[in-house]
N, CA, C and O atoms as CSV, one atom per row, in Angstrom:
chain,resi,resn,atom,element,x,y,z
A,1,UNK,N,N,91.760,85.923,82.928
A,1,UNK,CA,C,92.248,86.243,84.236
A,1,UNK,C,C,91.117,86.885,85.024
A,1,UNK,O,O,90.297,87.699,84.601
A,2,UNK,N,N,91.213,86.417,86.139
A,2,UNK,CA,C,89.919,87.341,87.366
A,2,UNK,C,C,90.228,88.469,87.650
A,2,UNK,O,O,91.441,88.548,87.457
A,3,UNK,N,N,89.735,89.672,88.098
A,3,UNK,CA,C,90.073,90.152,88.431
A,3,UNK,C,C,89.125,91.174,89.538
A,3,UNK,O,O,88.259,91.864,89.001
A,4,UNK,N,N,89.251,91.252,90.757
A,4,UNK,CA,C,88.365,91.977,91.720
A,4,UNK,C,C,88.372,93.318,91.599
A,4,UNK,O,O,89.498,93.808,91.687
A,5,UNK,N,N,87.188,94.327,91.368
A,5,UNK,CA,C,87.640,95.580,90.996
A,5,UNK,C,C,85.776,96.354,91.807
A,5,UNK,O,O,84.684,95.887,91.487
A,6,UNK,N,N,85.918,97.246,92.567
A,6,UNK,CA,C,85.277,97.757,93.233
A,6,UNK,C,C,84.100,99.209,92.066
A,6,UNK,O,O,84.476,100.254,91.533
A,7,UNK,N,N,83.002,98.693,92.099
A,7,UNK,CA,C,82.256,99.163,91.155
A,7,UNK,C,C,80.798,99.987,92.111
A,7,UNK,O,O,79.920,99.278,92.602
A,8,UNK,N,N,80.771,101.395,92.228
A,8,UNK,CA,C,79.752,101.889,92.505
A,8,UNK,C,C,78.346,101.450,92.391
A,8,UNK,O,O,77.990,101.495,91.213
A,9,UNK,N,N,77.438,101.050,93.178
A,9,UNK,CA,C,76.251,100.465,93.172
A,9,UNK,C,C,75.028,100.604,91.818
A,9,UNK,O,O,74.393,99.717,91.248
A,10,UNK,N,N,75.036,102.153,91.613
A,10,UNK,CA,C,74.108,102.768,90.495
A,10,UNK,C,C,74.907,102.673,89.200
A,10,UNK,O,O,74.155,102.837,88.239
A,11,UNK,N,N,76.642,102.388,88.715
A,11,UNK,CA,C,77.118,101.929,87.799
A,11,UNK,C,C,77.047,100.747,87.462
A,11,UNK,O,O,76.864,100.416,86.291
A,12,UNK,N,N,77.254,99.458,88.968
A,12,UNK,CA,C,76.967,98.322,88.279
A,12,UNK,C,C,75.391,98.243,88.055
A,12,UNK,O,O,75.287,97.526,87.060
A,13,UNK,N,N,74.100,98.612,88.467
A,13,UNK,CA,C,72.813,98.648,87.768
A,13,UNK,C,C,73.115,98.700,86.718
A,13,UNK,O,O,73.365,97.703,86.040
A,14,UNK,N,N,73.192,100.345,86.154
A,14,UNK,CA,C,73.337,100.525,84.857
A,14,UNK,C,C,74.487,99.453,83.807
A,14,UNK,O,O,74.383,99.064,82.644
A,15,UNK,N,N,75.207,99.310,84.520
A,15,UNK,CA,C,76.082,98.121,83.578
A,15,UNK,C,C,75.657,96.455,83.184
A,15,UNK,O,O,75.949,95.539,82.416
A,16,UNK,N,N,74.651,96.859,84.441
A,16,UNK,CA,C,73.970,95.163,84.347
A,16,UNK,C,C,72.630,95.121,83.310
A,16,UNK,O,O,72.151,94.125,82.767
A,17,UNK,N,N,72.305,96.151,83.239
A,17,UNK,CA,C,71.058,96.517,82.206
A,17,UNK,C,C,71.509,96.695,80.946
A,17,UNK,O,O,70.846,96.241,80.013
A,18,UNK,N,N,72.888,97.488,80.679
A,18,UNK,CA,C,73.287,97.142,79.120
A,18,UNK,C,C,73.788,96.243,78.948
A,18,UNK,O,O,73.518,96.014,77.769
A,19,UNK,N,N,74.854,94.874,79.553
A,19,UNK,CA,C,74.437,94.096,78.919
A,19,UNK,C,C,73.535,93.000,78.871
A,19,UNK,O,O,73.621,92.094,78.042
A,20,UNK,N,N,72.716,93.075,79.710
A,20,UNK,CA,C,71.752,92.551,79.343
A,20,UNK,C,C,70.871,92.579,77.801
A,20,UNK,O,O,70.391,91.788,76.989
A,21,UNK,N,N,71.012,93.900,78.000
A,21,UNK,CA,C,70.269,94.212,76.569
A,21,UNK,C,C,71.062,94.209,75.047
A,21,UNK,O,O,70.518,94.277,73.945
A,22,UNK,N,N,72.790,94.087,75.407
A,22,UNK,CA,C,73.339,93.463,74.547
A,22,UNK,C,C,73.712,92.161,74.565
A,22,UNK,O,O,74.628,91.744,73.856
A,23,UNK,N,N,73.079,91.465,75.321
A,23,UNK,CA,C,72.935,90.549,75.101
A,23,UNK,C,C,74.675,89.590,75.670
A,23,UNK,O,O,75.064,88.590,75.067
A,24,UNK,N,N,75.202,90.010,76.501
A,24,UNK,CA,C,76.671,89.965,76.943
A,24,UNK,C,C,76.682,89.393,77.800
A,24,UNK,O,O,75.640,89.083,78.378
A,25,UNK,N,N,77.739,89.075,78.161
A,25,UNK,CA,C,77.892,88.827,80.009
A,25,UNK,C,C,78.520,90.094,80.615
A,25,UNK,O,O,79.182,90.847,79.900
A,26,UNK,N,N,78.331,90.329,81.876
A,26,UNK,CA,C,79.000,91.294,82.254
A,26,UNK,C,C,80.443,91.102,82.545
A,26,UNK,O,O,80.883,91.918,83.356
A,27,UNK,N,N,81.184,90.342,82.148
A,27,UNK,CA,C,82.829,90.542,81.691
A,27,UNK,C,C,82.836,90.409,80.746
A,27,UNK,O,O,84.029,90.554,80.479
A,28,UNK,N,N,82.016,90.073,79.271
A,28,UNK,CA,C,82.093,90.671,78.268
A,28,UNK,C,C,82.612,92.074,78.231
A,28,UNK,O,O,83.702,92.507,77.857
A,29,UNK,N,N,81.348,92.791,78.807
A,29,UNK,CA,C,80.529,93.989,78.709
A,29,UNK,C,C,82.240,95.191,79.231
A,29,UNK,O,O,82.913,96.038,78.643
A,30,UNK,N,N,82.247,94.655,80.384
A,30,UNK,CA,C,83.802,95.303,81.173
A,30,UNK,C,C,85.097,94.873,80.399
A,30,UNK,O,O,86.011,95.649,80.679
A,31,UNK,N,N,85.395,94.111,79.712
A,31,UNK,CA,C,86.140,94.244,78.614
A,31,UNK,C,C,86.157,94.846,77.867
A,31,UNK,O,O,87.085,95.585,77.539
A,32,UNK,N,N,84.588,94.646,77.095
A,32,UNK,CA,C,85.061,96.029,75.871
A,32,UNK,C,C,84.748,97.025,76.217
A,32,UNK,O,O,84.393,97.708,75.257
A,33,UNK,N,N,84.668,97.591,77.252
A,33,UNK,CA,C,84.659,99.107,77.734
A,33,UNK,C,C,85.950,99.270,78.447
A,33,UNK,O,O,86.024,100.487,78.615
A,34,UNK,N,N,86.862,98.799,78.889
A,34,UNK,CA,C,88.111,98.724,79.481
A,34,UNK,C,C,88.705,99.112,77.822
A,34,UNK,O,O,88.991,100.264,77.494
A,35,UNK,N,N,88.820,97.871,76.855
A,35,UNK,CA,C,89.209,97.942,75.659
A,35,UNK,C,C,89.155,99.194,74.958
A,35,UNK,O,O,90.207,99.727,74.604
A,36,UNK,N,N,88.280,99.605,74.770
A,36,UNK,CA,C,87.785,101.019,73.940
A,36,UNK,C,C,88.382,102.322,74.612
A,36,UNK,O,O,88.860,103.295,74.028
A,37,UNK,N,N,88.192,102.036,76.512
A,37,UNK,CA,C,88.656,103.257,77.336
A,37,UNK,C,C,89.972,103.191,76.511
A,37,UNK,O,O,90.091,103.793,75.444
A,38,UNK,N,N,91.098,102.316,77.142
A,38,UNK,CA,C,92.421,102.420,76.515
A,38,UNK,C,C,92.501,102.612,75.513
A,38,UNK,O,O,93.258,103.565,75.332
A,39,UNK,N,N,91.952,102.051,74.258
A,39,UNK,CA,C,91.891,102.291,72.944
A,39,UNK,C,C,91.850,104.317,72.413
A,39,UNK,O,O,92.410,104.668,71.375
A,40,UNK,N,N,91.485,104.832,72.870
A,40,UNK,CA,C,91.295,106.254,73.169
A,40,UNK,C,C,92.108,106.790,73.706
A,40,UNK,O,O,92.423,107.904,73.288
A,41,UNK,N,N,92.620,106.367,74.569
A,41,UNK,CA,C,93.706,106.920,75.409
A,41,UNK,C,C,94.712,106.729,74.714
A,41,UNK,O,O,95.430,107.729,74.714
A,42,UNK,N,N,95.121,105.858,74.085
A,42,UNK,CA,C,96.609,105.656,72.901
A,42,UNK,C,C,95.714,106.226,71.942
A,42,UNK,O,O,96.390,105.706,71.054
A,43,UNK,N,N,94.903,106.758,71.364
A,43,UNK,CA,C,94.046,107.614,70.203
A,43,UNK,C,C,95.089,108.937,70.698
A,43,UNK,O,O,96.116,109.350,70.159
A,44,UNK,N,N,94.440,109.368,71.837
A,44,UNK,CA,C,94.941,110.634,72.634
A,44,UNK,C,C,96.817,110.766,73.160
A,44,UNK,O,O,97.568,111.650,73.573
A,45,UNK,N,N,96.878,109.618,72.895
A,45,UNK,CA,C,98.557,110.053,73.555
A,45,UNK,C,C,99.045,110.056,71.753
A,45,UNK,O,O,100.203,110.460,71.651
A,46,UNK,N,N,98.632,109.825,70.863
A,46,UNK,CA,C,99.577,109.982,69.630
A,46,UNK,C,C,99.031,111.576,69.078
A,46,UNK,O,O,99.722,112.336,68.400
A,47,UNK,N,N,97.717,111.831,69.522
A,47,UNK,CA,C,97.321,113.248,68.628
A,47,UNK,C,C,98.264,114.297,69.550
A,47,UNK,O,O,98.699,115.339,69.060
A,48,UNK,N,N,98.537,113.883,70.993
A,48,UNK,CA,C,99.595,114.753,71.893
A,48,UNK,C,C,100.951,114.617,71.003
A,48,UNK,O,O,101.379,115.637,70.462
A,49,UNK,N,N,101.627,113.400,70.840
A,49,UNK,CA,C,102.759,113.167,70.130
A,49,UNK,C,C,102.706,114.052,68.438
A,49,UNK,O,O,103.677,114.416,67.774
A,50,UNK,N,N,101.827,114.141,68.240
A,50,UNK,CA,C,101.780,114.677,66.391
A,50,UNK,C,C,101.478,115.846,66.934
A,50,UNK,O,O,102.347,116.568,66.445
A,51,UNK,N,N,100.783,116.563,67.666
A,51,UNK,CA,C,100.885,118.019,68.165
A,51,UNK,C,C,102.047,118.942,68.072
A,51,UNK,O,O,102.382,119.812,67.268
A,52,UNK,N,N,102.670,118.336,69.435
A,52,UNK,CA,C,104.368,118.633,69.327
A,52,UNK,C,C,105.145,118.334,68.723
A,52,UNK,O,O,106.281,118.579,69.130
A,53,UNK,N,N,104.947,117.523,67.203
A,53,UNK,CA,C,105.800,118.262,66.543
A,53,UNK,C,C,105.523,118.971,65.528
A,53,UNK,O,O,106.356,119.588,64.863
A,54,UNK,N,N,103.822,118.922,65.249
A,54,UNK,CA,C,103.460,119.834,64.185
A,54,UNK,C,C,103.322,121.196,64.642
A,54,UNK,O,O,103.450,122.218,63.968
A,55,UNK,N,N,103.057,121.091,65.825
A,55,UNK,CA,C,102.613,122.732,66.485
A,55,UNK,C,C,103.646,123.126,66.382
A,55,UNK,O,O,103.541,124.238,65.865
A,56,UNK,N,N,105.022,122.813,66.630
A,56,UNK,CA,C,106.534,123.890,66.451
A,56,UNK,C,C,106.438,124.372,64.489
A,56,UNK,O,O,107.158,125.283,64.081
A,57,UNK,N,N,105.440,123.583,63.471
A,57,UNK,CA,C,105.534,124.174,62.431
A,57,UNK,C,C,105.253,124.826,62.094
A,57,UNK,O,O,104.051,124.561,62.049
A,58,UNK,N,N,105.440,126.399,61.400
A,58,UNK,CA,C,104.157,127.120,60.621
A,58,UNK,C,C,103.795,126.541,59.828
A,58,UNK,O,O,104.404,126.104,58.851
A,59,UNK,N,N,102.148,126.383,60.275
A,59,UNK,CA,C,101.356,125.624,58.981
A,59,UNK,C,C,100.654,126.744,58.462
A,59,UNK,O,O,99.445,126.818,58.682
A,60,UNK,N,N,101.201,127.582,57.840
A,60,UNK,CA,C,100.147,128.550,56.874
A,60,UNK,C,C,100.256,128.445,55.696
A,60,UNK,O,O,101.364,128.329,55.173
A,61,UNK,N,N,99.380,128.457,55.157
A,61,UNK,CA,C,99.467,128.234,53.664
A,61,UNK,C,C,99.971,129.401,52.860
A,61,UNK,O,O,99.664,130.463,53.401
A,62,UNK,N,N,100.704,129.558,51.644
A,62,UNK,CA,C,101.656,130.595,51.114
A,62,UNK,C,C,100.204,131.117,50.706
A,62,UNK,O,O,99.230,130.371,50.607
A,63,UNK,N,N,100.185,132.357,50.503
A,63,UNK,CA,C,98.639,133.039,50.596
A,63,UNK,C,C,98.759,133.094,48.962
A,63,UNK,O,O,97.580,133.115,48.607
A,64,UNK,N,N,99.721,133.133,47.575
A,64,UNK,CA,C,99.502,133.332,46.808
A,64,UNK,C,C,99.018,131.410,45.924
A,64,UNK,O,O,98.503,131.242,44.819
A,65,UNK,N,N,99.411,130.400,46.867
A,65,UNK,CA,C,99.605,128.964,46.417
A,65,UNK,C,C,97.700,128.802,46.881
A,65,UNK,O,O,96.848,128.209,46.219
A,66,UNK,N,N,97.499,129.563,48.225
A,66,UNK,CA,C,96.072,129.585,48.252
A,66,UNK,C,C,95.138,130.532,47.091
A,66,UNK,O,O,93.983,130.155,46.893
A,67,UNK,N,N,95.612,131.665,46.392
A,67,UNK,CA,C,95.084,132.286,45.179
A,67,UNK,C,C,94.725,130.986,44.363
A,67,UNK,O,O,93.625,130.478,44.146
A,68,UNK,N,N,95.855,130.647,44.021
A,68,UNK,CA,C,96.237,129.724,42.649
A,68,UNK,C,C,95.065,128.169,42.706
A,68,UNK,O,O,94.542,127.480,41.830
A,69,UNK,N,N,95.055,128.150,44.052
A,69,UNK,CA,C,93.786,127.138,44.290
A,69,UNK,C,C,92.669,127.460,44.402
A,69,UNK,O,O,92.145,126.382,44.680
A,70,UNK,N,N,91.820,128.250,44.387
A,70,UNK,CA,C,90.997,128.949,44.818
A,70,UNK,C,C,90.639,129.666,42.823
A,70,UNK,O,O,89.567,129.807,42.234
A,71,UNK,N,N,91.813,129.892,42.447
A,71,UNK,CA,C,91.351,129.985,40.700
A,71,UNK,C,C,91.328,128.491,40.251
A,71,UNK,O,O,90.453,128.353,39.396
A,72,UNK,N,N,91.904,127.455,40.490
A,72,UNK,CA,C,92.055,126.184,39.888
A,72,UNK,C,C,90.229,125.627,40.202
A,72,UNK,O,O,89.457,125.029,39.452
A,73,UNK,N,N,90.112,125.950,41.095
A,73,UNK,CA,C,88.483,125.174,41.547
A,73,UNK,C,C,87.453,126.218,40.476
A,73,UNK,O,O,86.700,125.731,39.633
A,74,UNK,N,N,87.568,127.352,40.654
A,74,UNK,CA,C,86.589,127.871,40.009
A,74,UNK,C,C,86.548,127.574,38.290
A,74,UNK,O,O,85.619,127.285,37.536
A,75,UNK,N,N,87.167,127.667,38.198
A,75,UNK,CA,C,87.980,126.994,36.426
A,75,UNK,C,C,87.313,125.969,36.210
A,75,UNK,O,O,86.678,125.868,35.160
A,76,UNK,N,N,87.306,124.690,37.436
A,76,UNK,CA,C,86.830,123.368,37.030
A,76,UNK,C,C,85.397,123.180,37.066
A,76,UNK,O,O,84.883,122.253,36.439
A,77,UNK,N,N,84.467,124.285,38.004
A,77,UNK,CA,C,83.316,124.332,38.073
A,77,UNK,C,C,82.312,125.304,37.556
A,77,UNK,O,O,81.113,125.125,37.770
């Protein structure tokens, strides 16, 4: 699909010089940087989603289950 999209003068330089040098076309090049942007952004909307509901947990470790590990390692080494 085409698509017309308004690109700052000194970004498209610089965009026309990497891929050049990767060897791309430049809708290659704007694909997989579109791709990857979003790709990150659903990275970032699930570590938000696992936040809220781990952050309502206490995650502390029982301080005597941390003893008991803390003798188990030294034991083995």
């Amino acid at each position: 699909m085409k698509v017309a999209v308004s690109i700052p003068d000194r970004l498209l330089r610089r965009a026309e010089r990497l891929a050049e040098r990767a060897r791309m076309s430049r809708s290659q090049l704007y694909a997989v940087a579109l791709e990857r942007h979003v790709d990150l952004e659903d990275d970032d909307r699930i570590t938000r989603r696992l936040d809220a509901v781990y952050g309502a947990r206490d995650s502390r470790l029982d301080a005597g289950l941390v003893a008991a590990q803390a003798e188990a390692v030294r034991e083995r080494w």
